[in-house]
C-alpha positions as CSV (number, residue, x, y, z in Angstrom):
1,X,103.3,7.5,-47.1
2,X,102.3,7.8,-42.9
3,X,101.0,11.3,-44.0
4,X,98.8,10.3,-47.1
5,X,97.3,7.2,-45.3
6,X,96.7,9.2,-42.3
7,X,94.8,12.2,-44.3
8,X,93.0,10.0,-46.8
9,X,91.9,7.5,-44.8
10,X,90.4,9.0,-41.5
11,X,86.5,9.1,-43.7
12,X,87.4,5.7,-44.5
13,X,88.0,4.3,-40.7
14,X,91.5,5.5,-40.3
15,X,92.9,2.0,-41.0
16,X,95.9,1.3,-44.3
17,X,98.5,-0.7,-44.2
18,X,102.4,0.9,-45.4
19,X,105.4,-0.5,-46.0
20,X,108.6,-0.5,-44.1
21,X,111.8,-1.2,-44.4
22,X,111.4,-3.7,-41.3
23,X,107.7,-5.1,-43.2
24,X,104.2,-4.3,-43.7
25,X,102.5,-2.1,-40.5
26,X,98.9,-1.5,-40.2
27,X,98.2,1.7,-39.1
28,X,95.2,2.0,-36.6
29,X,92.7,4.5,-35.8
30,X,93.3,6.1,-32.0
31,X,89.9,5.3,-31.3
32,X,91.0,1.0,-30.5
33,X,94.0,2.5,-28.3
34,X,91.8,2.1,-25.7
35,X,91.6,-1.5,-25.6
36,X,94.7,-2.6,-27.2
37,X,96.6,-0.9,-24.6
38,X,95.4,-3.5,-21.7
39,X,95.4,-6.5,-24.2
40,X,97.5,-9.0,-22.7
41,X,100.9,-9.1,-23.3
42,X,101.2,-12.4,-25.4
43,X,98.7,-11.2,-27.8
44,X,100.0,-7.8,-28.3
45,X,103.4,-7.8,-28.3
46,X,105.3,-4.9,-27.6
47,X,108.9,-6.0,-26.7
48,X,108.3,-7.8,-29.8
49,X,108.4,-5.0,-32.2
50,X,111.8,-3.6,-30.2
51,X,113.2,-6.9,-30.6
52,X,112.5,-7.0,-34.1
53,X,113.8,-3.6,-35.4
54,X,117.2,-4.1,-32.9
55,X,117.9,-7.7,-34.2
56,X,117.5,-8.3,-30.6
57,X,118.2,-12.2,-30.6
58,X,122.1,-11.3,-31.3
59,X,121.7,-7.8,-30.0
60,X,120.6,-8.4,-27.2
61,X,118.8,-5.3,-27.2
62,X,115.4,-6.0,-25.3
63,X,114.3,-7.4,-22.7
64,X,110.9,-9.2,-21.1
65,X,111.8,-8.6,-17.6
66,X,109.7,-6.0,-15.9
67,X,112.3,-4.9,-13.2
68,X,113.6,-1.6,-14.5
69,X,110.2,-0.7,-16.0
70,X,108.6,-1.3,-12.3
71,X,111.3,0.4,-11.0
72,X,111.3,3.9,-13.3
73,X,107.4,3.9,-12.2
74,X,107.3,3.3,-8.7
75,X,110.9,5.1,-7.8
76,X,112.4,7.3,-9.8
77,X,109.2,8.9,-11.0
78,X,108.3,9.0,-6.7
79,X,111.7,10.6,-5.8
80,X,112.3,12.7,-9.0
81,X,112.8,15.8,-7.6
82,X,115.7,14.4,-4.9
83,X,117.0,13.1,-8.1
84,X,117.0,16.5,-10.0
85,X,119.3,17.8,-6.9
86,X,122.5,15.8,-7.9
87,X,121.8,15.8,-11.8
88,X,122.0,19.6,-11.6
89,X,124.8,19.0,-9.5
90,X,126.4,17.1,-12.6
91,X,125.5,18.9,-15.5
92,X,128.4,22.0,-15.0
93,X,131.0,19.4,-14.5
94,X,130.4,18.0,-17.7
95,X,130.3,21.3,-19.4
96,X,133.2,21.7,-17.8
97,X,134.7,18.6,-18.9
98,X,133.2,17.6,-22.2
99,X,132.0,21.0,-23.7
100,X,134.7,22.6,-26.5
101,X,136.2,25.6,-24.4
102,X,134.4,28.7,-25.7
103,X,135.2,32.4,-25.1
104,X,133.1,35.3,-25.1
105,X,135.1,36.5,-28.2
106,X,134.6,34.2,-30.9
107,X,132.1,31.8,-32.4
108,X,133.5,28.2,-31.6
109,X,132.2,25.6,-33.8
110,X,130.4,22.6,-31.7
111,X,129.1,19.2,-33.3
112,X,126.1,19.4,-31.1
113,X,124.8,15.9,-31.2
114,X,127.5,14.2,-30.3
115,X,128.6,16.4,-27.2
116,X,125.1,16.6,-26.0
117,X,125.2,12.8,-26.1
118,X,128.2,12.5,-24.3
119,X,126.8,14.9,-21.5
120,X,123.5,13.1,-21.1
121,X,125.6,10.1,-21.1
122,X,127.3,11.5,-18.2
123,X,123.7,12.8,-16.4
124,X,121.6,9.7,-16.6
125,X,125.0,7.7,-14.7
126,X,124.4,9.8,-12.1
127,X,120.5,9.1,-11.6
128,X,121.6,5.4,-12.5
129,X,124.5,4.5,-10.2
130,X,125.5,7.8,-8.3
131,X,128.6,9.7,-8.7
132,X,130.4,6.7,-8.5
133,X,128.7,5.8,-11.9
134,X,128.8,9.0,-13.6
135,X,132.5,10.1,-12.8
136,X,133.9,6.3,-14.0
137,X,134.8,7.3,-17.9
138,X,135.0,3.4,-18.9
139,X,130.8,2.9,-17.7
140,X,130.3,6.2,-19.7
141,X,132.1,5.0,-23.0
142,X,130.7,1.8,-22.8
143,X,127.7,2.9,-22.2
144,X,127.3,5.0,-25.6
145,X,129.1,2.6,-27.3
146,X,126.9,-0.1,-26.4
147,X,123.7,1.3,-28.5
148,X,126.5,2.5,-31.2
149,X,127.5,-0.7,-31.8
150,X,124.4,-2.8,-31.0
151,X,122.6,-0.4,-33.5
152,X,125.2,-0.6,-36.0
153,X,125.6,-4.5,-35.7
154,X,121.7,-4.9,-36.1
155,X,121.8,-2.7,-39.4
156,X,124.4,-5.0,-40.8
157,X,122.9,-8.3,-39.6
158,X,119.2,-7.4,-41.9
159,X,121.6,-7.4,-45.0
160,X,121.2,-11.4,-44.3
161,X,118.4,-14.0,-44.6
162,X,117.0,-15.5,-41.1
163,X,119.5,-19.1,-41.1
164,X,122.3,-16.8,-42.1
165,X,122.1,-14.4,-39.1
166,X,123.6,-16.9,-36.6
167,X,126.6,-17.1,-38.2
168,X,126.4,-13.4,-39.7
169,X,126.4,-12.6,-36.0
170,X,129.8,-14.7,-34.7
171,X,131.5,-12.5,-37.6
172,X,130.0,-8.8,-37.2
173,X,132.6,-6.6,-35.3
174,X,130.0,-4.8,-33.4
175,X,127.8,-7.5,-32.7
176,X,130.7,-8.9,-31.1
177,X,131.7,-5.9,-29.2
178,X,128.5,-6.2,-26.9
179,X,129.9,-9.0,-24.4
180,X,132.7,-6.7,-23.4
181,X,130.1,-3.8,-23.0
182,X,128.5,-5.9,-20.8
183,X,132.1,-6.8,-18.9
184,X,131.8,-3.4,-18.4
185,X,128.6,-3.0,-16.8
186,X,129.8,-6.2,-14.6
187,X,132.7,-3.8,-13.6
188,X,131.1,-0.6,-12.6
189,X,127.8,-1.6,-11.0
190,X,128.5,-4.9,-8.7
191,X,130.7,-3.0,-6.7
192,X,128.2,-0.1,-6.3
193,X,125.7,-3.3,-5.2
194,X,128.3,-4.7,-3.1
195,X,128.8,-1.1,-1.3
196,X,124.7,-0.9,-0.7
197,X,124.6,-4.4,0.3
198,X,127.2,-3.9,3.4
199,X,125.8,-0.1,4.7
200,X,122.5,1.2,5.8
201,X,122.9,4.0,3.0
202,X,119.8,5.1,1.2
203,X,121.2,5.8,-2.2
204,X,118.8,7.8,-4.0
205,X,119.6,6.0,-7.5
206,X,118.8,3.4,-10.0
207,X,120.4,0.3,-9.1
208,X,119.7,0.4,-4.9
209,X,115.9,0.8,-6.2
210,X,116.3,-2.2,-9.1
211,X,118.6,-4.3,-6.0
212,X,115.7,-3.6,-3.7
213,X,112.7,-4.5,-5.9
214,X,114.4,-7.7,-7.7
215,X,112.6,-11.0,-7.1
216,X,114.1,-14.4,-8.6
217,X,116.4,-14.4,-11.0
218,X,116.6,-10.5,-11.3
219,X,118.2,-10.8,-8.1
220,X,121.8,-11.6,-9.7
221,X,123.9,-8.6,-9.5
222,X,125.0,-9.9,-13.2
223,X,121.7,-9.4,-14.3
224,X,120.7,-5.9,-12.7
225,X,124.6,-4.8,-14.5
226,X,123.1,-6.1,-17.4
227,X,119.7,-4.3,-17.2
228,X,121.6,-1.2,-16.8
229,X,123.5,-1.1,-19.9
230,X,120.0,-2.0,-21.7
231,X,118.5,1.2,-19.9
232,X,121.7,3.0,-20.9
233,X,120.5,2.2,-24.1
234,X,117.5,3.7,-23.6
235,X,117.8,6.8,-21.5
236,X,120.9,8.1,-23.7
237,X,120.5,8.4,-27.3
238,X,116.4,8.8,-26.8
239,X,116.8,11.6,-24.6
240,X,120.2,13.2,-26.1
241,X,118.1,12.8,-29.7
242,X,115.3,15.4,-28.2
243,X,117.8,17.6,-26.7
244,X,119.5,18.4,-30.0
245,X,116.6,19.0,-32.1
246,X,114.9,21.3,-29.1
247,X,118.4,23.3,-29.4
248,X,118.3,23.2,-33.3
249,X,114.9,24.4,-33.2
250,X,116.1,27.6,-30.5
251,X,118.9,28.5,-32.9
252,X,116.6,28.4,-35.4
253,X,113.7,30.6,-33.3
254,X,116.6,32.7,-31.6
255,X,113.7,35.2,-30.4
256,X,112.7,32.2,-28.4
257,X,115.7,32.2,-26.0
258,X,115.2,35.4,-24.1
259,X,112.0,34.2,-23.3
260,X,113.0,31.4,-21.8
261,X,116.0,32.3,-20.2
262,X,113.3,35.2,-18.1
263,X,111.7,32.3,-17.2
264,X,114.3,30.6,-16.1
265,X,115.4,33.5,-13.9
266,X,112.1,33.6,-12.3
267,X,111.8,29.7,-11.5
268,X,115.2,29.3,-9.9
269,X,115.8,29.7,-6.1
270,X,118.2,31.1,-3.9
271,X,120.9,28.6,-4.9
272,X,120.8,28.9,-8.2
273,X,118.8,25.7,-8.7
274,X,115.3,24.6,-10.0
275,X,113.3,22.5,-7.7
276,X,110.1,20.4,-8.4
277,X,108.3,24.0,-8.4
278,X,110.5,25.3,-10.7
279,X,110.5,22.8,-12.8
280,X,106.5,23.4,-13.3
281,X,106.7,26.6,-13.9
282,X,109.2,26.6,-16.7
283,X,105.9,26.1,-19.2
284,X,107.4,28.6,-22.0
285,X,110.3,25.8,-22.3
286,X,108.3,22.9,-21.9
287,X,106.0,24.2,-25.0
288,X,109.1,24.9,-26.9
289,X,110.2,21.2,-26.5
290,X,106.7,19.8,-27.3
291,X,106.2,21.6,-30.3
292,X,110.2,20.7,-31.6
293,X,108.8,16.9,-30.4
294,X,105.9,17.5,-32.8
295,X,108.1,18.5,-35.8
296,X,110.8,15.8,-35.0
297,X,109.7,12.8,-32.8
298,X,112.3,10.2,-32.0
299,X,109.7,7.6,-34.2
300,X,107.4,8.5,-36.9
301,X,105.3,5.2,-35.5
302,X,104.1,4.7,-32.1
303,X,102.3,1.9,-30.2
304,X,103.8,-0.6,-31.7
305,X,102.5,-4.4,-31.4
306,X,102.7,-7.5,-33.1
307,X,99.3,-9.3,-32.5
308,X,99.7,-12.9,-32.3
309,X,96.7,-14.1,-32.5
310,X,93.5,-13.1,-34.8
311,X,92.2,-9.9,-32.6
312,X,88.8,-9.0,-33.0
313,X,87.4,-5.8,-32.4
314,X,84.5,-4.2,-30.4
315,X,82.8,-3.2,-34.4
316,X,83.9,-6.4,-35.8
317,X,86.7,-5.6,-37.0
318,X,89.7,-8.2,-37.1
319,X,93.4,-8.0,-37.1
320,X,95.0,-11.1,-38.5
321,X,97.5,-13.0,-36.0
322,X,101.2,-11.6,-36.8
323,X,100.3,-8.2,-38.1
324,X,102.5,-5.8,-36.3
325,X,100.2,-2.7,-35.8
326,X,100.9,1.2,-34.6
327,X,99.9,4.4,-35.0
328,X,101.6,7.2,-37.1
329,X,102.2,9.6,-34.5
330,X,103.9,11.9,-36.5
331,X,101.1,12.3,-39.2
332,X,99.0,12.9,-36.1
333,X,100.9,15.4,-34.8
334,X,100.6,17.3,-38.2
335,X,96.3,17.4,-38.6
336,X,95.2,20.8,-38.2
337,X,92.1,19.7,-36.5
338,X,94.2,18.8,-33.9
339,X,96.9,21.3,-34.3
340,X,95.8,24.9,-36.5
341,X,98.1,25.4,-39.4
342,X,100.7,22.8,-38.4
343,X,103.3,23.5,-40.8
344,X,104.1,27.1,-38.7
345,X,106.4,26.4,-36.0
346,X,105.3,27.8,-33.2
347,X,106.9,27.8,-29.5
348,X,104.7,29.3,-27.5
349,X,101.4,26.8,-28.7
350,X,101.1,24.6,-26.0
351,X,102.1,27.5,-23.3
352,X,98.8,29.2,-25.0
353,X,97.0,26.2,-24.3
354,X,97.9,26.1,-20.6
355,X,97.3,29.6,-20.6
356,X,94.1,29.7,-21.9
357,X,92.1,27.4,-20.0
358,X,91.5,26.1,-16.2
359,X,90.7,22.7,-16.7
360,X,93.4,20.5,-15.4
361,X,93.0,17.6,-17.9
362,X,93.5,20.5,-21.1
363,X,96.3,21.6,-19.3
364,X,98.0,18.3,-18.7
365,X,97.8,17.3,-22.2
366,X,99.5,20.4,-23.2
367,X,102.7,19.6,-21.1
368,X,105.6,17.8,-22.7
369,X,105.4,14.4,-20.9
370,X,102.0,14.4,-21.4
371,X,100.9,10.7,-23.3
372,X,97.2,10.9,-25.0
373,X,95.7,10.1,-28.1
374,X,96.9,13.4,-29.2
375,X,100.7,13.2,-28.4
376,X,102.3,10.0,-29.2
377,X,105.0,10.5,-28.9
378,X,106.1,8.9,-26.1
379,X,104.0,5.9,-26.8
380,X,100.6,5.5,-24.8
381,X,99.0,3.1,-22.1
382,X,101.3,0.7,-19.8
383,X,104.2,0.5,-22.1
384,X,104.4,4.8,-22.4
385,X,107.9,5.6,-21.8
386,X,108.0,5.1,-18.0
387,X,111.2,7.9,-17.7
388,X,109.9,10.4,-19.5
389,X,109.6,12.6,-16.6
390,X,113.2,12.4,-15.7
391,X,114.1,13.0,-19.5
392,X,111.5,15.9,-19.8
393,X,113.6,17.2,-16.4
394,X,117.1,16.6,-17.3
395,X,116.6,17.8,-21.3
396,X,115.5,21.6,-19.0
397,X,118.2,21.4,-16.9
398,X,120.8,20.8,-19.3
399,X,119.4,23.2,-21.7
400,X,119.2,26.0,-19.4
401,X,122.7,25.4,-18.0
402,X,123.4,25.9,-22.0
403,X,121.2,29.4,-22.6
404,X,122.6,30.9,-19.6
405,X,126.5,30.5,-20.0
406,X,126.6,30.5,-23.9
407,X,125.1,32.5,-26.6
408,X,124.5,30.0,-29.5
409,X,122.9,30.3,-32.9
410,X,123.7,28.4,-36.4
411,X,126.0,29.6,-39.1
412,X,125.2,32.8,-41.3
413,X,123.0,31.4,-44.3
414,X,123.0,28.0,-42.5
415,X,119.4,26.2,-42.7
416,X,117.7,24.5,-39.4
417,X,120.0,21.0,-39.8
418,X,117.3,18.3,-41.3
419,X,117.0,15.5,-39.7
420,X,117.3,11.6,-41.1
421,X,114.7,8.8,-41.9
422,X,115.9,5.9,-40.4
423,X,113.5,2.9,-41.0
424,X,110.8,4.2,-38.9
425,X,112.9,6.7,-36.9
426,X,113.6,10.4,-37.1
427,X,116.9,11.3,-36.0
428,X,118.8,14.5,-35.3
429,X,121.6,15.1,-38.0
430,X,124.7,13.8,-36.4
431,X,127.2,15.8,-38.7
432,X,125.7,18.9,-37.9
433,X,127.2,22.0,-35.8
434,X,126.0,25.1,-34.2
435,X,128.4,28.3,-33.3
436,X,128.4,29.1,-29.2
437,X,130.0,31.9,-27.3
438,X,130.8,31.9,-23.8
439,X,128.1,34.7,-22.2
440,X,128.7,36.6,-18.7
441,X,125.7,36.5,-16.6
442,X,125.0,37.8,-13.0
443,X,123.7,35.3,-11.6
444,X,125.1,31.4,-12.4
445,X,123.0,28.3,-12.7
446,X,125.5,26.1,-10.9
């Protein structure tokens, strides 16, 4: 339905209404993005939508506070690169650790999403809390099981009408499972606040920066433990979602991964490592995991709003108060105008379009992280996923780490695994598996 509104309405204006499981969207031309995206908050509501699709009122999932959203931008974006150091310093021990023990023999069987979630799990603790976060198993379970659960307990609660829900919540399992996620967050981040509280460290991670730029109530160490397990929430399953598919789609393209793992070998230094250069000049990669964004974004809506109040329009145009708009990113990514013959996967586009040009705007639209009217993605304007340079940076390191100590590819006859329409999201097949060998290199990413 996104697709045919998208394609028959752009000579009529662009704008059509579609149904949803969660209620009636209109979808808007990219040409109002513009001005929507500095429209103040209480008239178009972002959180709102979040809220909304996450039952967040029993969730809990969502949040109005500002703190970690200040924090990602002014932070972990600024020192991403001292960040990088100890996630690549993570990754092997989770391989180590998590990873089904492989030889260079036989095919081993691996349900991809799940251990790839349970390694980013792992990753993101250490950008969130230090190894003190990322090596305490009881944060890591929690912190999976939190959006589990809380997803879970939301799709069981819209099986009820609204004055049911209160008391639908007191009896769903999983709903009531949160509070001890949250125990757990309690657990494993006060003392971490306690510890930066009595030193003069400089911790380069998540919680010194959200303890340092706190004001009022955020202060509470309850409430930054809390915050954590919401951004848990976040920077897991989004970012473990786009790792999967990028790896479905290189077993898919297998004459992909020598390319890449070249370029790999040409971007790392002397330690084995990729720093902030590096990083930049992995662009056969990063194309690989815009175009596998492009085929299978996280959401097939973006910029999602609920306008609470009648919003009119530079051409006179007017939304009606508590229409919740967006903007079908996916359809987007999918018009040949934008994107010659769309249906044909291909890797190397957006490393073409870098390639082809010197003008610095083209080639930072082309890059994965890249937000624009274009690539939705990631959302667009002040509400634009804020860590979506971390994720872009972790999802290369861990793949890398991958490509050069395993061979993998997908079972003879076995199709690219499809992934699942979930109300308005697109997610990665959990049940499915991909076949990995243990490979001997020269020289170890470590």
């Amino acid at each position: 339905m996104l697709t045919e509104g998208y394609f028959s309405n752009n000579v009529n204006g662009g704008f059509f209404y579609v149904p949803s499981p969660l209620g009636e969207r209109l979808m808007i031309p990219v040409r109002y993005l513009e001005e929507l995206k500095t429209a103040p908050v209480d008239e178009v509501d972002f959180v709102g939508t979040f809220i909304e699709m996450f039952e967040g009122k029993y969730t809990t999932f969502g949040s109005r506070s500002t703190l970690h959203p200040r924090t990602v931008k002014a932070d972990l974006n600024q020192h991403l690169w001292e960040v990088m150091v100890g996630v690549q310093e993570e990754i092997p021990k989770c391989f180590d650790e998590i990873f089904p023990k492989c030889t260079g023999e036989e095919w081993t069987e691996v349900h991809l999403v799940d251990v790839i979630t349970r390694v980013v799990a792992r990753v993101s603790a250490r950008m969130m809390g230090g190894q003190e976060l990322s090596h305490n198993p009881s944060w890591v379970a929690a912190s999976i099981a939190f959006a589990i659960d809380g997803y879970t307990g939301a799709q069981k609660l819209k099986r009820y009408p609204e004055f049911l829900k209160p008391f639908a919540a007191c009896l769903i399992p999983e709903v009531r499972n949160l509070a001890k996620y949250y125990h757990e967050a309690e657990n494993a981040a006060l003392p971490i606040l306690a510890k930066y509280e009595r030193t003069a460290d400089c911790p380069q991670h998540l919680l010194a920066w959200m303890h340092d730029a706190a004001v009022g109530e955020e202060a509470d160490p309850r409430f930054i433990a809390g915050i954590l397990l919401k951004i848990s929430f976040a920077a897991i399953h989004t970012t473990a979602a786009g790792n999967s598919q990028l790896i479905f789609d290189l077993c898919a393209h297998p004459e992909l991964i020598p390319l890449v793992r070249d370029e790999f070998h040409r971007a790392i230094n002397d330690d084995g490592k990729i720093d902030k250069n590096g990083f930049f000049q992995m662009q056969i990669l990063d194309s690989i995991m815009k175009e596998s964004q492009r085929f299978n974004p996280l959401l097939l809506i973006t910029f999602e709003r609920i306008v609470t109040k009648d919003w009119l329009l530079p051409d006179g145009f007017v939304i009606p108060a508590h229409t919740t708009i967006g903007v079908p990113a996916q359809a987007i990514a999918m018009d040949p105008k934008l994107h010659p013959e769309p249906e044909t996967f291909d890797g190397l586009r957006f490393a073409k379009l870098r390639q082809a040009t010197d003008d610095p705007e083209t080639k930072g639209k082309a890059q994965y992280a890249a937000t624009n009217p274009q690539s939705l993605a990631f959302g667009y304007g002040r509400h634009a996923c804020p860590g979506r340079f971390f994720a872009s940076a972790e999802i290369k390191a861990i793949t890398m780490y991958l490509l050069n100590n395993f061979d993998i590819k997908l079972a003879e006859g076995q199709p690219r695994p499809q992934s699942k329409e979930v109300e308005t999201q697109l997610l990665p097949d959990h049940g499915a598996t991909i076949l990995c060998r243990k490979r001997e290199t020269d020289r170890k990413f470590c």
